[in-house]
N, C-alpha and C positions, 0 to 999 in steps of 0.2 A: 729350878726348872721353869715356875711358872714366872717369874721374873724374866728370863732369857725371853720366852716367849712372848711374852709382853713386852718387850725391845725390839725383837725382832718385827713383830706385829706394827710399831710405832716407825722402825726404822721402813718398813716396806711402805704404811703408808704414806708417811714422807716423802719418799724418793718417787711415788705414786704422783702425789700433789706435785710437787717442785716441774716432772716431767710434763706433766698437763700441762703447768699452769707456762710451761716454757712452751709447750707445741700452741699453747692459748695469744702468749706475744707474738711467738715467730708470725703463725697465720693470721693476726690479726694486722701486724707489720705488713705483711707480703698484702692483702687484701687491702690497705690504704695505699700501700706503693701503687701499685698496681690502678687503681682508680686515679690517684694523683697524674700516674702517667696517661691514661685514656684521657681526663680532663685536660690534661696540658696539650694534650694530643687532637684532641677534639676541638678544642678553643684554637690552635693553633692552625686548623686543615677550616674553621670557621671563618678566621678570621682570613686566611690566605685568601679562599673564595670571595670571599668581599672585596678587598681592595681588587683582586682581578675583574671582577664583577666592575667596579670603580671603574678602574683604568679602562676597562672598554666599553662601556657607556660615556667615558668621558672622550675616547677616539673616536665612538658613534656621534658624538655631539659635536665634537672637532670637527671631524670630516662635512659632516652636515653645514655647521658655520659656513666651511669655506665654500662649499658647493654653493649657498643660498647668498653667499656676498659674490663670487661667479656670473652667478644668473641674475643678479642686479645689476654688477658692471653691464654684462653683455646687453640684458634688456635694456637698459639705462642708453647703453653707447646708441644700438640699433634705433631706439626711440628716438633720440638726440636727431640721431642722422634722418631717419623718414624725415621727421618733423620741418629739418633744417632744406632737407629737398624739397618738400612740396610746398615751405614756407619759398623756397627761390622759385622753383617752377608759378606757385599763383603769383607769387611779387610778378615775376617777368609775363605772364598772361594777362595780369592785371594791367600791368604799365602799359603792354605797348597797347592796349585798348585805350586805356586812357588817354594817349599820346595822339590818338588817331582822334580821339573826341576834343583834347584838347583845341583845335582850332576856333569852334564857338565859343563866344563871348561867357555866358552862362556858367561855365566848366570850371575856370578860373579858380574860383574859391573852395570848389569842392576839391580840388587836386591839391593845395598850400592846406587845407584841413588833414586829410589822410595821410598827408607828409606828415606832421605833426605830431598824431596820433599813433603812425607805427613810431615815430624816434619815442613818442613816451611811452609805449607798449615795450620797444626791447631793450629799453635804459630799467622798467619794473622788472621785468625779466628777470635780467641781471642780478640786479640787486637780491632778489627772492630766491634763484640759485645761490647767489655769495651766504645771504640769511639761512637757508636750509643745510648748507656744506654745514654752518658753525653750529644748528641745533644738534645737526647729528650725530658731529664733533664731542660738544657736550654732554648728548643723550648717552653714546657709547662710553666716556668713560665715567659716568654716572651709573652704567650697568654694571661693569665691571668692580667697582669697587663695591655694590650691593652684594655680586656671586660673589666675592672674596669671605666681605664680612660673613653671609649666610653660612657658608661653606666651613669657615674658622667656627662660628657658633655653634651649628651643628655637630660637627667634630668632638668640642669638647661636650656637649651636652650628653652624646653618645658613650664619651671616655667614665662621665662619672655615672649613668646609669650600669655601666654592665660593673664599675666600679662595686658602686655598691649591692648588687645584683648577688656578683660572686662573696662579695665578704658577708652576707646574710644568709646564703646558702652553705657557706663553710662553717660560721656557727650555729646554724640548725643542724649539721651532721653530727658535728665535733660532741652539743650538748646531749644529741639523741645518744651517739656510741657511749658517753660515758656513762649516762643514765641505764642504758644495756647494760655495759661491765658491770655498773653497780649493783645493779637486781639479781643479773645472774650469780655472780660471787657470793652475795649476802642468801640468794637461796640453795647455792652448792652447800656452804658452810651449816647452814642449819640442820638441810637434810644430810649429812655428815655426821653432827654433832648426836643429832637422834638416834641414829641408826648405831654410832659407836657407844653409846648410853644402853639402847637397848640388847644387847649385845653383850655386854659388860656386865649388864643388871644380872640378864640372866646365869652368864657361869660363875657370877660372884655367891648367887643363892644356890647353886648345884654343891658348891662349895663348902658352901657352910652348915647347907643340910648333911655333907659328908662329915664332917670337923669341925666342931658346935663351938664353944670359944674362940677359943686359938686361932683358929680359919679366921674367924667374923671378924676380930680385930688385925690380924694383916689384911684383910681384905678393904677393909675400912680405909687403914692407913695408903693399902695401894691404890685405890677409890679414889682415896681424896688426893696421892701425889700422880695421878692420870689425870685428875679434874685440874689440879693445879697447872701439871705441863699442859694439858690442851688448852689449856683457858691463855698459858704462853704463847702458846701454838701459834692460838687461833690471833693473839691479837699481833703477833708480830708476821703474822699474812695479811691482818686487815694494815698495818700501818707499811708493807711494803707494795700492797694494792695500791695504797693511799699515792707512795712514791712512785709506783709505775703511773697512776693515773696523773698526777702533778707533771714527770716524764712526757708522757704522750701530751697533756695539752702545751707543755715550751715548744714539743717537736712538730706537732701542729701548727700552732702560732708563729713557728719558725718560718715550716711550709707557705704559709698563707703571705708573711710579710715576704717571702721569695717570689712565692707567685705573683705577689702585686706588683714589687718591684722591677720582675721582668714584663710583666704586662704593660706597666706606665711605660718601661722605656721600649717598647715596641711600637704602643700608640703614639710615644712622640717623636718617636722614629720615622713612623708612618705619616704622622702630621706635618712634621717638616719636608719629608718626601713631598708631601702632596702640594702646601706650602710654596716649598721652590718650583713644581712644575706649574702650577699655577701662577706663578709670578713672572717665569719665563714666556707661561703661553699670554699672560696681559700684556706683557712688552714688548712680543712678538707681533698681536693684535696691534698695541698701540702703533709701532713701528709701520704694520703695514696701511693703518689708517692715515696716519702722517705721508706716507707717502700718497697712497692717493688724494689723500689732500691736496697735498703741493702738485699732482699733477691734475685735478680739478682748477685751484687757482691757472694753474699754468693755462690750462684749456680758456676757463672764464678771460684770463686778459688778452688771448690769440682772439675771442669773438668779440671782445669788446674792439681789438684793434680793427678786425673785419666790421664792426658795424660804423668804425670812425671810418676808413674809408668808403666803405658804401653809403654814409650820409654827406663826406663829401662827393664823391661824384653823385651822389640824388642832387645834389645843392649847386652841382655844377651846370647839372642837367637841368634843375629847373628854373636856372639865372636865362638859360637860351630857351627853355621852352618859354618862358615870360616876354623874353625877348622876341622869339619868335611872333606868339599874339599880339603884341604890340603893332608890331607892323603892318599884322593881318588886319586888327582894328584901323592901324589908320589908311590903309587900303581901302577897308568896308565902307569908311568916314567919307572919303573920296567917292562911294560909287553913291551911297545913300541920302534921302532927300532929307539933311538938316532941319528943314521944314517941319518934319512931323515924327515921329517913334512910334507910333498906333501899329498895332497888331491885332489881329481879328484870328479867333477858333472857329473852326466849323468842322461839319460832319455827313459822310454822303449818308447817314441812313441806316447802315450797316453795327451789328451789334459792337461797341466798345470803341468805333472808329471815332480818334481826333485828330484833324491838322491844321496847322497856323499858318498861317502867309508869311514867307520870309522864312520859313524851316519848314521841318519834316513832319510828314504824318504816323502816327504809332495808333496800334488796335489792343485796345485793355481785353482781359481776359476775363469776361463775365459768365462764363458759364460754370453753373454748379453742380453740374454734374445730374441734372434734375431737370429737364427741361417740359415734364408732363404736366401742364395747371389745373386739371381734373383733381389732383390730389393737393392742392395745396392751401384747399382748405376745409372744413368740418362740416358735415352735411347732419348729423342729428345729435345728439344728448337729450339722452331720457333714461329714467329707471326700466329695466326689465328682469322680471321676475327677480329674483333675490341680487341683481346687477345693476350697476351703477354703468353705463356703455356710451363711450364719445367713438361714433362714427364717420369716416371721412375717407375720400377715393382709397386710401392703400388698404380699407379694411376695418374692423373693429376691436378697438380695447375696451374688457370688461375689469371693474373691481368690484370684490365682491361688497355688498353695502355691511356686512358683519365687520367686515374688516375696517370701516369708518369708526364706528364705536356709536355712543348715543350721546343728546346735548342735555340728559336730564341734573336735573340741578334741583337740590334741596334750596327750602326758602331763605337759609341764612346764607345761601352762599350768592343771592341777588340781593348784587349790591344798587343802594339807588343811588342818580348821577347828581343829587344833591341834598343832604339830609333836611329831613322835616320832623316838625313837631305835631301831634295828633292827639294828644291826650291829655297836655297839662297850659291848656290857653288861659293867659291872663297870669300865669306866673314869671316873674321877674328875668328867671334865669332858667327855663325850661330845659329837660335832657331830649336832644335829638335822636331818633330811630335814623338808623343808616341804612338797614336792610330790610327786606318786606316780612322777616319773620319777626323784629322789632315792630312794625306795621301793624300785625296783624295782634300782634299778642298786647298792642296799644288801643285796638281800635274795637277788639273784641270784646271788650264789656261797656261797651257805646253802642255797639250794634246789636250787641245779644238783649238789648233792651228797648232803649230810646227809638232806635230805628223800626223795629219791627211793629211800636203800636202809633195807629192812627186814625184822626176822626173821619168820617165818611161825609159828603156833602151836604148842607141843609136842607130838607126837604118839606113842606106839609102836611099837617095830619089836623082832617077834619073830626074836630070835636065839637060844632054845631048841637048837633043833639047828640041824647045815649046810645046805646046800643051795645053789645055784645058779640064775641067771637070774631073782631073785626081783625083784617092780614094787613102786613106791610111787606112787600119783599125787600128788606134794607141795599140786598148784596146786587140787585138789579137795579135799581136807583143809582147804585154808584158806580153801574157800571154805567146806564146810560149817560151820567153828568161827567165821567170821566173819560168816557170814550169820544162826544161832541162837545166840550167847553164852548162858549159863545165866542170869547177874547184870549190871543196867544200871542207871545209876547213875539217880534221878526227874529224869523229863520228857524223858531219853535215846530217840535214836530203837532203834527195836527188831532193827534191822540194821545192823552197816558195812559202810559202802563200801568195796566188794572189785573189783581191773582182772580183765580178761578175761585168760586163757592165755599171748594177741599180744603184750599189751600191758607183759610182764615178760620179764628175764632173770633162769637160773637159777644160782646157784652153791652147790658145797660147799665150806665152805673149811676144815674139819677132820672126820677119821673116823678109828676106832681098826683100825689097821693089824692087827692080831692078831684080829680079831671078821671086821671088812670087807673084800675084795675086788671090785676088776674095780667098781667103782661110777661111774656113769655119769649125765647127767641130760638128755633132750631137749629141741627148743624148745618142747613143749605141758606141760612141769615134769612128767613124770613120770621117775623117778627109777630103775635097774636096779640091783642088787648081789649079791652073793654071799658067804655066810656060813661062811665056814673055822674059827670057834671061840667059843667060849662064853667071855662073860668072866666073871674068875675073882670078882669081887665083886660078879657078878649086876647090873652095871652099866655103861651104854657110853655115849657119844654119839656123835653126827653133827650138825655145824653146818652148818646151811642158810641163803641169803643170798637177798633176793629186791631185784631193783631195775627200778624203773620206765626203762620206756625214752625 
């Protein structure tokens, strides 16, 4: 009994497993069909939109072309025609003035120049329409074969990115669902295995505690011929997983090389599609270009034929205009006095008036428009208040003086107009100072010294006999002898420059010891001493030292 039941048990859940694991294909089958079909379906209503997308950007461009080559013929023609009327209307306004002028002598050469001028004006013409017809020629189908090429490059550049797009995205699915199947299965089968273990365990021990030998050992033996069949079971599920899974990725890989293969041959379906209308609409272009071309040349050689006969009759015209002045000249020749050719200009008076004797009087046109001479010219320039102001009859312009800037200048950046030496005289190969901060950084340990000290004038000092407490004002003596000198040399100013009292220090730096005493000298240089003896050759000094502070 407990056999039957235990078959029973195994056959249910067999037929348990077998029906999942078949409702697990079906829906899993239907859930890829199903997606394969929205992808092919989507990719398909994608791609439709684009190439229509295409096509009518390409008819928007189309139409556009033709509109914009339209509206150049027409500009083109109407330009053409103005140009060629108002070039006939001046021609024929020009001429016949000039034909009326043409009788003086003078005219002559300027009428055979202008001739000249327009035949080599409308001969470059020519030629410059013929040269631009051929750039154009060249430019256009130099464009065309760049949109071709762009258009072919593009194309495919597009074919292998969605290319590979899709086959990257097909095996990230394929490997994610399988890795799914895998997980789920291997943890269906575990939680299975335990649950029919636990289960088992226990009505095997209900068992035995009813039927103590006997039990345990059948029980044992059906234990282990359960473990055995499941452990069958179980691996001849994992090794027909294994085949469904090998299965599904051929029918995958199947899928995948179908869809690509219907994809390439849509895209080069579509490539060649596009391909031949483009090569129809270039040889359609081409064609219509060609043709305007040939009816350009055709126009260019009807205006060259127009400008051959209009230079012959100009050339007919002006064998008899020549002809004509000729006659007039020897006409004039007959009335005029061989004798002389003198002409004289003159003028009544009148602003711009000149006439000649023997011709006509003409009045130049010298007004500026300005005839008020109060303003035409500057009555002050001066600074005012923070203004720089040029004043004159229309009024006054101020700038402001900020807006001048300032002319300050650091000392290295005055340069001198010819460099000098200052500081190293009597050397062979002296270094030049260029600028005054060279200068100054030359000159200043010459004057921080040497310059600032010096003797003050000779003067006498009575040491007849002794005495004591006697003054000298040193700084007053040299002013007096320096401010009257007796002798200056011509054109010498008539005083030197002498400092104030303040502005020196006083020293004595020798006195004869035997004459002099107690000798002393203040800050205002006057000078105190005391005379203890007479010198004996009626002759003494005192050196005085005077230095600028």
């Amino acid at each position: 009994m407990k056999e039957k039941k235990v078959t029973k048990e195994m056959r249910a859940s067999k037929v348990f497993k077998e029906k999942r694991v078949t409702k697990e294909i079906r829906a899993s089958k239907e859930f890829k069909e199903k997606r394969v079909t929205k992808e092919i379906r989507a990719s398909r209503v994608s791609k439709e939109k684009r190439v229509t997308k295409e096509i009518k950007a390409f008819k928007v461009f189309k139409v556009f072309k033709e509109k914009k080559v339209t509206k150049e013929m027409r500009a083109s023609k109407v330009f053409k025609e103005k140009r060629e009327t108002k070039e006939i209307r001046a021609s024929k306004v020009f001429k016949e003035k000039k034909v009326t002028k043409e009788i003086k002598v003078f005219k002559e050469k300027r009428v055979t120049k202008e001739i000249k001028a327009s035949k080599e004006l409308k001969e470059k013409k020519v030629t410059k329409e013929i040269r631009e017809s051929k750039e154009s020629k060249v430019f256009k189908e130099k464009r065309v074969t760049k949109e071709i090429r762009e258009s072919k490059e593009f194309r495919e550049k597009r074919v292998t990115k969605e290319k590979g797009r899709i086959r990257e995205s097909k095996e990230k699915r394929v490997t994610k669902e399988i890795r799914a199947s895998k997980e789920s299965k291997e943890k269906r089968v575990t939680k299975e295995i335990r649950a029919s273990k636990g289960f088992k365990e226990k009505r095997v021990t209900k068992e035995m505690r009813a039927s103590k030998g006997f039990k345990e050992k059948r029980v044992t033996k059906e234990i282990r011929a359960s473990k055995e069949f499941k452990e069958k079971r179980v691996t001849k599920e994992i090794r027909a997983s294994k085949a469904s899974k090998v299965f599904k990725e051929k029918r995958v890989t199947k899928e995948i090389k179908a869809s690509k293969a219907s994809k390439e041959k849509k895209v080069t379906k579509e490539i060649r599609a596009s391909k031949e209308f483009r090569e129809k609409r270039v040889t359609k272009e081409i064609k219509a270009f060609k043709e305007s071309r040939g009816f350009k040349e055709k126009r260019v050689t009807k205006e060259i034929k127009a400008f051959k006969e209009s230079r012959g009759f100009k050339e007919k015209r002006e064998t008899r205009v020549t002809k004509e002045l000729q006659e007039q000249q020897e006409q004039q020749a007959q009335q005029v006095n061989p004798a002389t050719d003198n002409q004289t200009l003159a003028t009544d008076g009148t602003a711009g008036q000149i006439s000649i004797t023997g011709g006509n009087a003409i009045t130049l046109n010298v007004d500026d428009a300005d005839s008020n001479p109060a303003n035409e010219y500057n009555t002050a320039f001066a600074v005012v208040g923070n203004n720089l102001r040029l004043t004159d009859g229309g009024g006054a312009r101020n700038v402001p003086l900020s807006s001048l800037g300032t002319d300050d200048q650091f000392d290295d950046e005055v340069e001198l107009r010819t460099p000098i030496d200052v500081d190293e005289g009597g050397v062979g190969t002296p270094t030049l100072e260029t600028n005054v901060e060279e200068v100054i950084q030359a000159i200043a340990p010459i004057t921080s010294k040497a310059a600032r000290i010096f003797y003050p004038p000779s003067i006498e000092v009575d040491a007849s006999t002794n005495g004591t407490g006697r003054t000298i004002d040193l700084h007053a003596q040299y002013v007096a002898q320096y401010g009257s000198p007796m002798v200056a040399s011509v054109s010498a100013p008539a005083a030197i420059p002498t400092y104030t009292n303040t502005e020196l220090y006083y020293y004595v730096t020798f006195y004869d010891t035997a004459v002099f005493a107690n000798v002393n000298v203040n800050a205002a240089g006057v000078m105190t001493y005391d005379v203890i003896g007479q010198p004996a050759s009626y002759n003494s000094l005192i050196n005085v030292v005077f230095v600028v502070k």
